[in-house]
DRENTOR-548250 format. One record per residue: x, y, z of N, C-alpha, C, O, CB in turn; residue in one letter; residue number from 0. Coordinates in steps of 0.1 Angstrom, whole numbers. Glycine has a CB too. Layout:
<recs>
<rec <X; Y; Z>; <X; Y; Z>; <X; Y; Z>; <X; Y; Z>; <X; Y; Z>; 'a'; NUM>
...
</recs>
This chain:
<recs>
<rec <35; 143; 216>; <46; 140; 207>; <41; 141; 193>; <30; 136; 189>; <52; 126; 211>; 'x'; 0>
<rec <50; 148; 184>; <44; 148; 169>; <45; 137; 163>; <50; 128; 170>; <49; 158; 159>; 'x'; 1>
<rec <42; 134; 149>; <40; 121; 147>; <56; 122; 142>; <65; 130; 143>; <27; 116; 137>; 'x'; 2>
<rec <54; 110; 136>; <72; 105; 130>; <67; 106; 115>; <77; 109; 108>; <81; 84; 134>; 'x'; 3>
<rec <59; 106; 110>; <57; 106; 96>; <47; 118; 98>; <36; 120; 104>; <51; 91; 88>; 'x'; 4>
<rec <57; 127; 86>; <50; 142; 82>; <47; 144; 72>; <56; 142; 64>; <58; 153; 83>; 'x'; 5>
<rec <34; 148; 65>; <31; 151; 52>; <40; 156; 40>; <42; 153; 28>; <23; 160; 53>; 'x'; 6>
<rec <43; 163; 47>; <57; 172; 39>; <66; 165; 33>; <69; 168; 21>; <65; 180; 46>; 'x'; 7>
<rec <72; 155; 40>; <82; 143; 38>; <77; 136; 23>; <84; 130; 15>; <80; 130; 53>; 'x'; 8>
<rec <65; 139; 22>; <64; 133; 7>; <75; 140; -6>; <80; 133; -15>; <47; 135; 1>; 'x'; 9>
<rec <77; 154; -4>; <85; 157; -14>; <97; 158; -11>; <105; 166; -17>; <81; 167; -21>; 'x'; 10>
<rec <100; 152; -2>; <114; 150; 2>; <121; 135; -2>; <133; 132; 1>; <115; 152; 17>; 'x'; 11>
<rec <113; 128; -9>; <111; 112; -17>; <126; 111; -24>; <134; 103; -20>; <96; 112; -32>; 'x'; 12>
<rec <128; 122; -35>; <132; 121; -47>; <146; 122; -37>; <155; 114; -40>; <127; 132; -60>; 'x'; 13>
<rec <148; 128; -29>; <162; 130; -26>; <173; 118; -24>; <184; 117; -19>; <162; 138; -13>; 'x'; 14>
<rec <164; 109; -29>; <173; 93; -30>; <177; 92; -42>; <186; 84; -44>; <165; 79; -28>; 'x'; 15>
<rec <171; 101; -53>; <182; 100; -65>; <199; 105; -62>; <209; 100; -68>; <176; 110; -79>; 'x'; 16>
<rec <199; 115; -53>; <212; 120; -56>; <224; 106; -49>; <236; 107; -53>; <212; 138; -46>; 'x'; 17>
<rec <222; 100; -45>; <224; 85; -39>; <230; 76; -49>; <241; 72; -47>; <210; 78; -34>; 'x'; 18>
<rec <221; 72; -61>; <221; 66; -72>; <214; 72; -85>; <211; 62; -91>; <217; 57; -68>; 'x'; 19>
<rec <211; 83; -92>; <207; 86; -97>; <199; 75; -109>; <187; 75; -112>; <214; 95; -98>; 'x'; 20>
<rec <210; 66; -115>; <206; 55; -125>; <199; 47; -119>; <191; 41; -126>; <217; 47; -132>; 'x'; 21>
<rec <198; 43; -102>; <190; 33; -99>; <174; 42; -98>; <163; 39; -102>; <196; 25; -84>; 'x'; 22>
<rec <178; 53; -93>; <168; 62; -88>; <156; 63; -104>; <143; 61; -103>; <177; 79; -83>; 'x'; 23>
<rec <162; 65; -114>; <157; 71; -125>; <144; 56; -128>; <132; 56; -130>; <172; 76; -139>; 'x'; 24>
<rec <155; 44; -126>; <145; 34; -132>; <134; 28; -123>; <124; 21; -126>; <152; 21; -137>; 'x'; 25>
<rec <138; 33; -114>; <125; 27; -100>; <109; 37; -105>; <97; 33; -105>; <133; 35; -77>; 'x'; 26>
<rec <115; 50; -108>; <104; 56; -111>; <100; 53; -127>; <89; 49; -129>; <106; 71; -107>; 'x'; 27>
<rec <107; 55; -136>; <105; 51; -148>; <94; 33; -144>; <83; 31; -149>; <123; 49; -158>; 'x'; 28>
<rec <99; 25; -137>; <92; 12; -139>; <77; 17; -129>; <66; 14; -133>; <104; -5; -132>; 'x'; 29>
<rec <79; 26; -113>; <67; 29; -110>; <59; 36; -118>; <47; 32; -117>; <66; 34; -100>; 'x'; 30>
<rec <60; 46; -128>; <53; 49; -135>; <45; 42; -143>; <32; 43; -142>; <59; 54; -140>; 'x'; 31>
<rec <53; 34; -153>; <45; 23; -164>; <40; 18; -155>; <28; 17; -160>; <52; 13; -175>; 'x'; 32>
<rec <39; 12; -142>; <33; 1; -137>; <19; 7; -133>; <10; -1; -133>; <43; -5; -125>; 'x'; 33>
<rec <16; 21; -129>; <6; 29; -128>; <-3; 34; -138>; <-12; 41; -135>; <10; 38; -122>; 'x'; 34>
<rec <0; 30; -149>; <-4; 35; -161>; <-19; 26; -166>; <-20; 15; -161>; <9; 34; -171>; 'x'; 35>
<rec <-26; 29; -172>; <-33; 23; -178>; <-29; 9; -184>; <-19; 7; -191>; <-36; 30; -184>; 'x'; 36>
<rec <-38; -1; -181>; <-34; -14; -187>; <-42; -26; -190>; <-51; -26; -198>; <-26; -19; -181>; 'x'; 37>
<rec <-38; -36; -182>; <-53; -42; -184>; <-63; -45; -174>; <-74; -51; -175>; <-52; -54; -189>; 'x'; 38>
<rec <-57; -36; -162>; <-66; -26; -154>; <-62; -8; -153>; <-52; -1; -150>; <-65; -33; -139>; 'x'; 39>
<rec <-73; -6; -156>; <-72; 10; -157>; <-68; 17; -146>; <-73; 17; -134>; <-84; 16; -161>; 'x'; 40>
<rec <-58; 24; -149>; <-48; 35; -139>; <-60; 39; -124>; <-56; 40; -112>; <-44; 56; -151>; 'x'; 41>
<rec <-76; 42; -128>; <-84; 45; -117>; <-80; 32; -107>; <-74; 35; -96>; <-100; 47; -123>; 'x'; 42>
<rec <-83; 20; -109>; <-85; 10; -104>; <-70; 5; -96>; <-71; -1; -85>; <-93; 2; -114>; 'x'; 43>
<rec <-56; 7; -102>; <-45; 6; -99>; <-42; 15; -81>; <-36; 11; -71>; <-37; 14; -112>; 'x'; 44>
<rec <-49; 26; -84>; <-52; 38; -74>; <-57; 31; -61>; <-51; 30; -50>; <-64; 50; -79>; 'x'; 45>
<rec <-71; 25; -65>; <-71; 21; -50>; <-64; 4; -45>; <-61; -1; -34>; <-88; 21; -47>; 'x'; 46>
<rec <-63; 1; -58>; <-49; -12; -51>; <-44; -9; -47>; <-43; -15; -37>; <-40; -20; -55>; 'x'; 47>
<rec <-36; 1; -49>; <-21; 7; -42>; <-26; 16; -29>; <-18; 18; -20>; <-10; 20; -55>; 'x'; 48>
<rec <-39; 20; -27>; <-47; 24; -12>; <-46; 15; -4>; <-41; 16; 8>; <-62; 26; -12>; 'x'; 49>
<rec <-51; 3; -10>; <-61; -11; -2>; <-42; -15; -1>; <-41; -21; 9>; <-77; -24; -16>; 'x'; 50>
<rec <-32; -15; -5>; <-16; -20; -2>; <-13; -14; 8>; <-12; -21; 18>; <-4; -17; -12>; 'x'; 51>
<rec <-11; 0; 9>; <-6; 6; 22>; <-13; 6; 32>; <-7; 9; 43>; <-4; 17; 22>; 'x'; 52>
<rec <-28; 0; 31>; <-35; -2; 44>; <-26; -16; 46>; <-17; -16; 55>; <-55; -4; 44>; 'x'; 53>
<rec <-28; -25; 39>; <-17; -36; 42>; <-6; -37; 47>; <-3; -45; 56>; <-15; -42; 34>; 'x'; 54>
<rec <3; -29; 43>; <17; -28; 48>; <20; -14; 58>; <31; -8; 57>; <27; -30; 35>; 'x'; 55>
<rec <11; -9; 64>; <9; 1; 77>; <18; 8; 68>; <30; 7; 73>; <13; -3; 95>; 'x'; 56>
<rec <18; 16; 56>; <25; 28; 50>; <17; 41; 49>; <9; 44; 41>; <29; 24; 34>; 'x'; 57>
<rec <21; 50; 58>; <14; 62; 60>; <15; 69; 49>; <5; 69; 43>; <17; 70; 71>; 'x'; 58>
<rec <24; 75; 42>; <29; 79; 31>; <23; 77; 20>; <22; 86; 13>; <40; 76; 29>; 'x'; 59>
<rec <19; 65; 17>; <8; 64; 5>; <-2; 65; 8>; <-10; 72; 2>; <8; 54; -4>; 'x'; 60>
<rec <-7; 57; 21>; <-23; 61; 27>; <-26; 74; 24>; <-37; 76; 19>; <-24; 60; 44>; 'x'; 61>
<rec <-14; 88; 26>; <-22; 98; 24>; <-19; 103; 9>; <-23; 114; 5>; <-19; 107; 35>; 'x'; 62>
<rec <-14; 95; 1>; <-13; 101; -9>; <-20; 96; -22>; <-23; 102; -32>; <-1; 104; -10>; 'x'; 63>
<rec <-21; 81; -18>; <-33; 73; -26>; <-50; 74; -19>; <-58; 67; -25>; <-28; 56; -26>; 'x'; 64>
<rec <-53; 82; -8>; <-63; 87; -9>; <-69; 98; -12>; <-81; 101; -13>; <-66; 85; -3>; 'x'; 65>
<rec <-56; 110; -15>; <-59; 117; -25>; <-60; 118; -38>; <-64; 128; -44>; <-55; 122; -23>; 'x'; 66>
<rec <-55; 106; -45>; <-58; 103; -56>; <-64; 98; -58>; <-69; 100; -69>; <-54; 100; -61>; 'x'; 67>
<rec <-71; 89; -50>; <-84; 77; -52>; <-100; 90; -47>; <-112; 88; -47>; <-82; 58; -35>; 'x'; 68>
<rec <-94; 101; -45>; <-107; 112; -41>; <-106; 116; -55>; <-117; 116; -61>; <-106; 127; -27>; 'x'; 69>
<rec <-96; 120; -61>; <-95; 130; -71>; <-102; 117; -85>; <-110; 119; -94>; <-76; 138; -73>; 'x'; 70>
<rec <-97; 109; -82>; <-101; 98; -97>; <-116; 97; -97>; <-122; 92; -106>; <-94; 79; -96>; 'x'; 71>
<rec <-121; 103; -86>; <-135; 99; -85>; <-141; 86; -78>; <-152; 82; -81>; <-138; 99; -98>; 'x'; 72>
<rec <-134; 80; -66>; <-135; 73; -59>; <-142; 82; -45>; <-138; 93; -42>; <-123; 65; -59>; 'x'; 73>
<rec <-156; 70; -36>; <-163; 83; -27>; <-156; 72; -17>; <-151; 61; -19>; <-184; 88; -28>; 'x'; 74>
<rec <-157; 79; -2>; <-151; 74; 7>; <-159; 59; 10>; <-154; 49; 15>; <-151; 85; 19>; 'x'; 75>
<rec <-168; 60; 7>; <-176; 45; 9>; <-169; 35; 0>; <-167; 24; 5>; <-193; 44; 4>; 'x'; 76>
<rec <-164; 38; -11>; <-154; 27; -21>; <-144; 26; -10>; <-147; 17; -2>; <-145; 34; -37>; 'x'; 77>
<rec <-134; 32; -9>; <-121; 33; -3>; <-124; 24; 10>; <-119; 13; 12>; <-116; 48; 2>; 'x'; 78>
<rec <-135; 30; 17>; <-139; 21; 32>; <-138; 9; 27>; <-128; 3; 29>; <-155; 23; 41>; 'x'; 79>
<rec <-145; 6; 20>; <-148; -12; 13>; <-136; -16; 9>; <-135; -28; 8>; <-159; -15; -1>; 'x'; 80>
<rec <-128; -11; 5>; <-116; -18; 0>; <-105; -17; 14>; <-97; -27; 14>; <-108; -9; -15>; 'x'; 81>
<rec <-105; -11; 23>; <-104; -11; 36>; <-104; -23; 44>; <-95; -28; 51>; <-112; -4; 40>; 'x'; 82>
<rec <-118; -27; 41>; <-127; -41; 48>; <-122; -48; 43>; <-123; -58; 50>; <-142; -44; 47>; 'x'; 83>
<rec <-115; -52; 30>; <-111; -60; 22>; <-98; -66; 23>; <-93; -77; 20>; <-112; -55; 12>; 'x'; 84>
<rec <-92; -52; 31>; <-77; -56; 32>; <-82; -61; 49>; <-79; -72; 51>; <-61; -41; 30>; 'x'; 85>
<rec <-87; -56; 56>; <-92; -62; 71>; <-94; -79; 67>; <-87; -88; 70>; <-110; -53; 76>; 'x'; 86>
<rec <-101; -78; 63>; <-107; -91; 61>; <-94; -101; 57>; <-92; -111; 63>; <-120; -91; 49>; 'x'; 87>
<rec <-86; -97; 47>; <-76; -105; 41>; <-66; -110; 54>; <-62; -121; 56>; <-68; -97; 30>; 'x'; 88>
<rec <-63; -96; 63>; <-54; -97; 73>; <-57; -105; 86>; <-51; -110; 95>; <-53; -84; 77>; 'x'; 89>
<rec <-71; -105; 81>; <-75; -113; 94>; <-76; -128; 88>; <-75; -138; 95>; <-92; -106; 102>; 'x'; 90>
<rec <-77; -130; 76>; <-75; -146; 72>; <-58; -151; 76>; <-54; -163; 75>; <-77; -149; 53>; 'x'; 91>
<rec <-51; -140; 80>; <-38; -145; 79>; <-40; -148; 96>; <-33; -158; 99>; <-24; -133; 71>; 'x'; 92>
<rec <-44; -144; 102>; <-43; -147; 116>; <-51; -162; 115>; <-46; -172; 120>; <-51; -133; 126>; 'x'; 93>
<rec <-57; -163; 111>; <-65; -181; 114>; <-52; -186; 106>; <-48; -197; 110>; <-86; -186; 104>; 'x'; 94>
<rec <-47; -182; 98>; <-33; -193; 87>; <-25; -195; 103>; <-21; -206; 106>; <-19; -180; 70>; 'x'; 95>
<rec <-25; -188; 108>; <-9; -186; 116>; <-15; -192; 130>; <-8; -196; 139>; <0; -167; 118>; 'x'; 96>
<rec <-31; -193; 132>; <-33; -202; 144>; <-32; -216; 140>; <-28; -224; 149>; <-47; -201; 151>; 'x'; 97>
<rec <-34; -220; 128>; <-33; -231; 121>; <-17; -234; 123>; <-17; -243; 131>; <-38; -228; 105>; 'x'; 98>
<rec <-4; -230; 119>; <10; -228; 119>; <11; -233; 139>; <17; -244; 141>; <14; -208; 113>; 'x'; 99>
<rec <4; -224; 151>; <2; -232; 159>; <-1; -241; 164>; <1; -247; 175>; <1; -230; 161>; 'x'; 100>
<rec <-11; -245; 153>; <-20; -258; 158>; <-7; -276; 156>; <-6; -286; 162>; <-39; -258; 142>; 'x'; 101>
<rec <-1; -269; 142>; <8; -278; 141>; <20; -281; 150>; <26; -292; 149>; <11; -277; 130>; 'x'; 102>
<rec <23; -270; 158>; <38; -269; 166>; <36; -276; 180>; <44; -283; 186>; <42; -251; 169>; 'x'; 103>
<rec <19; -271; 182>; <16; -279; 192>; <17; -295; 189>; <24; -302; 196>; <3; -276; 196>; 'x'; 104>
<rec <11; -299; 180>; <8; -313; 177>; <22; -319; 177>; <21; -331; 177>; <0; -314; 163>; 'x'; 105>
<rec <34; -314; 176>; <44; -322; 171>; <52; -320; 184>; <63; -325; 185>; <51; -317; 155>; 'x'; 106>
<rec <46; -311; 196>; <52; -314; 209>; <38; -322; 215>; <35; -318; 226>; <57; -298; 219>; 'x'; 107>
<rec <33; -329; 211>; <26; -341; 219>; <35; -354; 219>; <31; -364; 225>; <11; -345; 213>; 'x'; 108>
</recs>
């Protein structure tokens, strides 16, 4: 079975302006500045927004913020580590939520 998410599908994005064009225009106008240099530099924005879509299982930027995080000059050993980072975070949320059990039990004793 092919996958459900196709590379290609990336430039098929914009076709949500024709929808709303005025909403469409400012989502990208505000993604833009928000990618921009600041008081973290646009390089470093790159692999946040990598190390995000590992977080929120988004294929679509996975492949398209690791092509930017190759091109900015990031080596696959960075990316891995920021990888581990979002691993690691995800996996603190699993002890939060055994914790969340620990209390449900306690209050059916």
């Amino acid at each position: 079975m092919p996958s459900y998410y196709q590379s290609e599908d990336l430039a098929r994005f914009s076709e949500l302006s024709k929808t709303n064009p005025e909403h469409y225009a400012k989502y990208m106008a505000w993604y833009a500045h928000a990618m921009e240099d600041g008081a973290l530099p646009s390089k470093v924005k790159k692999l946040i927004a990598l190390a995000a879509a590992f977080a929120i299982d988004e294929p679509y930027c996975i492949d398209s913020y690791a092509k930017q995080c190759l091109a900015a000059g990031f080596s696959p050993e960075e990316m891995g580590e920021a990888a581990n980072v979002v691993a690691a975070i995800r996996g603190g949320g699993v002890v939060a939520h055994w914790v969340q059990a620990c209390n449900t039990l306690e209050r059916e004793e």
